[in-house]
C-alpha positions as CSV (number, residue, x, y, z in Angstrom):
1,X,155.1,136.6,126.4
2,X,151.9,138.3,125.2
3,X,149.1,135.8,124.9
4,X,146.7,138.1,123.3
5,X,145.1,136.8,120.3
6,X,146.4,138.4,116.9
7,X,144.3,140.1,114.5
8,X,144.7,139.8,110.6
9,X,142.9,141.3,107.4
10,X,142.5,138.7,105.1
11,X,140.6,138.4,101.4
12,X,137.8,136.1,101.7
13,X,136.5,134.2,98.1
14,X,133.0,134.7,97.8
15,X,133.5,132.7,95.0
16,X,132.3,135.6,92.6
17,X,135.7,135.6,91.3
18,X,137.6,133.5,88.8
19,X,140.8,133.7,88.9
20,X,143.8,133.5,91.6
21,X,144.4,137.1,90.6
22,X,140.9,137.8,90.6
23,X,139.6,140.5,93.0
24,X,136.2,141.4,91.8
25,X,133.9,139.7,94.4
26,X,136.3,139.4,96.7
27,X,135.7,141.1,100.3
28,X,137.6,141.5,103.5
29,X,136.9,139.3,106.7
30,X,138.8,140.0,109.9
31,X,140.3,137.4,111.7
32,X,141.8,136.6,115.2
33,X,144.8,134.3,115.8
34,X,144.7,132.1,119.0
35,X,148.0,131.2,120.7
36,X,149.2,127.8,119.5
37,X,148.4,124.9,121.2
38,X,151.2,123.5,123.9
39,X,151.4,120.1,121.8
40,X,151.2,118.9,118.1
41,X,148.1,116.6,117.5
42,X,146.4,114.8,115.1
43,X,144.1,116.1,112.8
44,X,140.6,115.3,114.8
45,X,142.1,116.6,118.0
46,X,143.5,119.9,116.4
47,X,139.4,120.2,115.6
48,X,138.2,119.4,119.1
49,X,140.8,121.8,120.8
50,X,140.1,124.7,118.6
51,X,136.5,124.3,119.0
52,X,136.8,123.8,123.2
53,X,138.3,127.2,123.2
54,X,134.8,128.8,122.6
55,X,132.8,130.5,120.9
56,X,133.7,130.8,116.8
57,X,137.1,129.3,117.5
58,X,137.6,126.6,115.0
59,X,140.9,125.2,112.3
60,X,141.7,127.8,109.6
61,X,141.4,127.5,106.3
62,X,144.1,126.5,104.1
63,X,143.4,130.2,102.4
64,X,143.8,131.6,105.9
65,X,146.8,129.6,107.1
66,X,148.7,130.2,103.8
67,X,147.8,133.8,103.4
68,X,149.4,134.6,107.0
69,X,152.2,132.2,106.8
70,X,153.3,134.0,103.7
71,X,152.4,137.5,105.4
72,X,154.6,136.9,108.2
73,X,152.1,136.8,110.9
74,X,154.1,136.8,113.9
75,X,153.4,133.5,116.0
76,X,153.8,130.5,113.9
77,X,157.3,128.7,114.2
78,X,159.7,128.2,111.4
79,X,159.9,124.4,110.7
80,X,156.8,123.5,111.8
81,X,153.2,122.6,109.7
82,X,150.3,123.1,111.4
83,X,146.7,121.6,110.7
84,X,143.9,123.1,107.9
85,X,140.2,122.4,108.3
86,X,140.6,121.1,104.6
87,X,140.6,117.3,103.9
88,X,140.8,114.8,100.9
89,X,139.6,111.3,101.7
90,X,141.7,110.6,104.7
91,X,144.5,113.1,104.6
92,X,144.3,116.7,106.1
93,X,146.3,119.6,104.5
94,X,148.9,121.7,106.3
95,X,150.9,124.4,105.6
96,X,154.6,125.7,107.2
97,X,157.4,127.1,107.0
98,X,159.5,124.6,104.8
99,X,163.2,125.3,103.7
100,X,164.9,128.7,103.5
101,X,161.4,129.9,105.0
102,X,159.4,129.4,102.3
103,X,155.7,128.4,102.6
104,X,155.0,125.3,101.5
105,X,151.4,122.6,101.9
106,X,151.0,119.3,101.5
107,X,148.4,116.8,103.0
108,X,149.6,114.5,105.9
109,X,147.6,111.6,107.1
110,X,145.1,112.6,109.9
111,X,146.7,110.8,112.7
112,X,150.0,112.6,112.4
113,X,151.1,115.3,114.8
114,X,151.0,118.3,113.5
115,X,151.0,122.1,115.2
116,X,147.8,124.0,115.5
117,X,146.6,127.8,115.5
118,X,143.1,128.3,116.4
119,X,141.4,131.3,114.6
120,X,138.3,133.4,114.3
121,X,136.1,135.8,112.6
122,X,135.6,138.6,114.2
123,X,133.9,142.0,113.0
């Protein structure tokens, strides 16, 4: 199995937009896909992990996660939700694959296992 890290093109809002079909203002990060970790974990560990990986490693963002999920980034599981960095009070939002492969998100409460992809920017 190849363990090298996956790279992606992905739209990052600079918030110069407006709407969801907005482009103007919009401009192009590169990221990098980690392997997933061995175990699900709960929300603060997902964090820590990502972040002991090194350098720039951190949780994606739910842009990020949904954006490749739906792009069919190869790595991520069918059936399972894996961690966001974005929170509401004290749930964390997720995204997976949910039935017949579609992408769904919800927010889960932060203790709850969950899968996790580390990712970066790189340029």
């Amino acid at each position: 199995m190849n363990n090298e890290p996956k790279k992606f093109e992905l739209p990052q809002d600079d918030n110069k937009g407006g709407g969801e079909n907005n482009t103007e203002g919009v401009e192009k990060i590169k990221i990098e896909w980690g392997t997933e970790a061995p175990e699900p974990m709960g929300w603060f560990d997902a964090r820590e992990w990502c972040e002991s990986l090194g350098e720039g490693w951190r949780l994606p963002t739910s842009e990020e996660l949904k954006s490749a999920l739906e792009n069919k980034v190869p790595g991520f599981k069918s059936g399972s939700h894996y961690w966001t960095s974005y929170s509401y009070a004290n749930s964390r939002s997720w995204f997976g694959y949910g039935d017949n492969d579609k992408v769904e998100g919800n927010y889960d409460d932060r203790d709850n296992k969950n899968a996790v992809r580390p990712v970066r920017d790189i340029s």
